[in-house]
N, C-alpha and C positions, 0 to 999 in steps of 0.2 A: 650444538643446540643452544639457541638462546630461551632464557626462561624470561615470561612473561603471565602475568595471574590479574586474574581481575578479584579487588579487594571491596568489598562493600564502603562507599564515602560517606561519610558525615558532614552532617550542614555545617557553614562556617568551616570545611577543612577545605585549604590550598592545593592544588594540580598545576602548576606551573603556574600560569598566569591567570587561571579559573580560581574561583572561591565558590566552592558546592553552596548552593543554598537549599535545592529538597530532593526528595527523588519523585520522580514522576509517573515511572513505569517501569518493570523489570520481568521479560519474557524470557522465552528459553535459551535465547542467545544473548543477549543484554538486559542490561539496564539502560535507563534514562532517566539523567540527573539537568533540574534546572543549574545553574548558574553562571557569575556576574564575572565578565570579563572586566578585570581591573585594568587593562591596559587602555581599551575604548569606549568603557563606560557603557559596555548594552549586554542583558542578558539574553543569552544564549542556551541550546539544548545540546548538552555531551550523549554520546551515544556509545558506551565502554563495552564493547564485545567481550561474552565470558572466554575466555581462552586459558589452554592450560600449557602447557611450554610449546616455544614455537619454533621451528625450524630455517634454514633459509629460505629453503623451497615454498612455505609457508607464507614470509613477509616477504617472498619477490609476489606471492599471488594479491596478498594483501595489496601490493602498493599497485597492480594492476589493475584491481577491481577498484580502487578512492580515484587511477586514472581514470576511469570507464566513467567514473561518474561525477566527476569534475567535468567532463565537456557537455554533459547533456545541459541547456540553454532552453528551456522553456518554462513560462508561468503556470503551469501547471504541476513543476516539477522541481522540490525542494534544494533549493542550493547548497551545495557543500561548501563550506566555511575554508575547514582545515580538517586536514588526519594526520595524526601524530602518533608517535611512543614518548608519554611525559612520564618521567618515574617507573620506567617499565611498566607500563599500561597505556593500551592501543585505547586513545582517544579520537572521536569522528567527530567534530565540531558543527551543527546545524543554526539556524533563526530559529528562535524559539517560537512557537506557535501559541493559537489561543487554547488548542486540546485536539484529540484525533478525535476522526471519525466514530472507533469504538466507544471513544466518550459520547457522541454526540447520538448514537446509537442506541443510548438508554433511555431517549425518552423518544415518543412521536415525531412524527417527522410528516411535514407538508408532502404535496405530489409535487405541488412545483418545484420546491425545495430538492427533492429526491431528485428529480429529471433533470436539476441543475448541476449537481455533484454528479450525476452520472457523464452528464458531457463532459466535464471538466477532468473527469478521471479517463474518460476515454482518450482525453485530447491530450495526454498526457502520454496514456500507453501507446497511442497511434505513432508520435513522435519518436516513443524511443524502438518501436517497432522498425518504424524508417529510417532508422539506425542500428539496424540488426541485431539489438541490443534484448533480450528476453527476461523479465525481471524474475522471474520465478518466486517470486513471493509477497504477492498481491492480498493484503487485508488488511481491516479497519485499519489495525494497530497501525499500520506504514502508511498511513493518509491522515495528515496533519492540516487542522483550519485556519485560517486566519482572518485577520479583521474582514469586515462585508461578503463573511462566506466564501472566501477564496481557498479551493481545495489544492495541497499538491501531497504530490507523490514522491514518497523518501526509499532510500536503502536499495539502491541497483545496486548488487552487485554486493553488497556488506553483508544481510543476511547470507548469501549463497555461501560467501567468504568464513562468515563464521559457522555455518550449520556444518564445513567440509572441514573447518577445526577442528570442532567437539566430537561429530561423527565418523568423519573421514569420510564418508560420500553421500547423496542423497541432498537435495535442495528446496525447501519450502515447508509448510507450515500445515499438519493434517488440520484435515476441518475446510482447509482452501484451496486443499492442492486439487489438480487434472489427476483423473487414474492412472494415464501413463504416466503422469509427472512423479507420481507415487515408485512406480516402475523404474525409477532414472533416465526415463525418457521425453525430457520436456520440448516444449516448441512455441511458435507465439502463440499457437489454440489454447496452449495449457494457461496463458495468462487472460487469452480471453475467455477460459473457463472458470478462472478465478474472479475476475471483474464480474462478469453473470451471476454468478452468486451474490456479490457485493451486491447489486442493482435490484436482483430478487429481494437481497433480505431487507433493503430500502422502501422498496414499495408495497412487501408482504405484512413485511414485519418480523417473519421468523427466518431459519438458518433453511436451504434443504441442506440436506444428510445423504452419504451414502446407504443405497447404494443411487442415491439419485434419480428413481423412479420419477416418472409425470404421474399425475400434478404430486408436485413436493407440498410441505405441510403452509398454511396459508392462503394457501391458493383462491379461497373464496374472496380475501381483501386483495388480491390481484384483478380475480374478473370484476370486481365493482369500481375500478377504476382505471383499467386500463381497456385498451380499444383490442377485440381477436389477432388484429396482427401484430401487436406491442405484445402480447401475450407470445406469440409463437417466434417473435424476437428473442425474447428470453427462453423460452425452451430450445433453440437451438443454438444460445449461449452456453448452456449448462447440460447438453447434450453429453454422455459418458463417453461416446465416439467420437473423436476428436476430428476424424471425415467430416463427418455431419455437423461441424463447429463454423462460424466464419475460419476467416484463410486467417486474418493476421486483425489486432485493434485498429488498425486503418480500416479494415473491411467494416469491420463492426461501427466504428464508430461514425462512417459515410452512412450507414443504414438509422442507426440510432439519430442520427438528429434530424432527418426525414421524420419519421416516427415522436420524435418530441415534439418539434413544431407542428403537427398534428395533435397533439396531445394538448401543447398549452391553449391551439387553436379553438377547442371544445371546453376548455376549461374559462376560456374569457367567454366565450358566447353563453353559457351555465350563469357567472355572473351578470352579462346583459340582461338575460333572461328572469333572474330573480331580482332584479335592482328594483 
């Protein structure tokens, strides 16, 4: 058995060729730490999985899931830099962003603004869907912004990797997971149940909650700005039966931008209309 620990870093302390400068964020499987790549001169986001000794069987899964997510190739979809063991700690090297979604999440948010991050995060999940790939752990925290609103989507395959560290089975994040996802039985519905949610609490303003009831809470800044069937878009998003769910983020995301372009469609004519 190899030991391997993740230690809290201090700004100004060295990790091989990193120099920490803050910590950014630190969930139930990581933390994220900015800092300045001394070798190329640009900083970057470490993503240090908490883990507590690790096995082989462990870092052969590790290095299968940093492959999984080294070949995904789209702008939608955060690059992976580098994944390492520096100092005995599994380092996951990302672009450092302007702030996640759940940052962006604290304050108001446009419709148009909304409708635009929801494609974007679809277009994202769609892709890795078309590569059989199933993120299992879709929320704010793993949707990072960057300059002119460009949304991508981080952690294929890291989260899954660390949640089966700490716990030994069971994959995602409650609050966003599918019920069967909850169950150990995920699929890509479960991740277009988790996207649904995201897109609700976007346009509502609030979370729904299990057990997932219609209408979940907000629902009145829903019907004031979305069109009946943008409305039951989302309700068979976040359907608790995953039958009744689109098949896969491809499916979803072919329907959704039908549905937005409609949406922005009434949204410039509103502005002609009051000019």
């Amino acid at each position: 058995m190899r030991g391997i620990f993740t230690v809290a870093m201090r700004a100004r302390q060295k990790l091989g060729k990193y120099r920490i400068e803050k910590k950014l964020s630190s969930g139930g499987f990581a933390t994220v730490y900015q800092a300045m790549d001394t070798i190329e001169g640009i900083r970057v986001a470490l993503k240090i999985p908490h883990a507590g000794p690790m096995t082989t069987d462990a870092m052969a899964d590790f290095r299968r899931e940093v492959r999984v997510a080294a070949k995904l190739n789209h702008p939608n979809i955060l690059l992976l830099k580098d994944a390492s063991v520096i100092e005995d700690q599994l380092v996951i090297t990302f672009p450092l962003g302007e702030r996640s979604l759940a940052d962006r999440l604290q304050r108001r948010m446009a419709l148009a603004t909304a409708l635009d991050f929801g494609g974007q995060l679809l277009e994202a999940l769609a892709y890795a869907h078309q590569q059989h790939i199933i993120h299992c752990d879709v929320k704010p925290e793993n949707i990072v912004l960057f300059a002119g609103d460009q949304l991508r989507l981080t952690d294929f395959g890291i989260a899954k990797f660390a949640q089966k560290t700490i716990r030994g089975s069971g994959t995602g994040t409650v609050g966003y997971m599918a019920p069967e996802q909850a169950m150990g039985k995920p699929s890509q519905r479960s991740d277009v149940f988790s996207a649904g949610l995201i897109l609700y609490r976007m346009f509502s303003g609030e979370w729904p909650e299990w057990p997932y009831s219609w209408p979940p809470p907000g629902y009145r800044n829903v019907r004031a700005k979305l069109s009946p069937e943008f409305i039951q878009f989302l309700k068979r998003s976040i359907d608790p039966n995953p039958r009744n769910r689109f098949r896969d983020a491809e499916h979803m995301r072919n329907v959704y931008v039908r549905l937005k372009n409609r949406q922005l469609n009434q949204i410039a004519r509103r502005k002609r209309n009051t000019a």
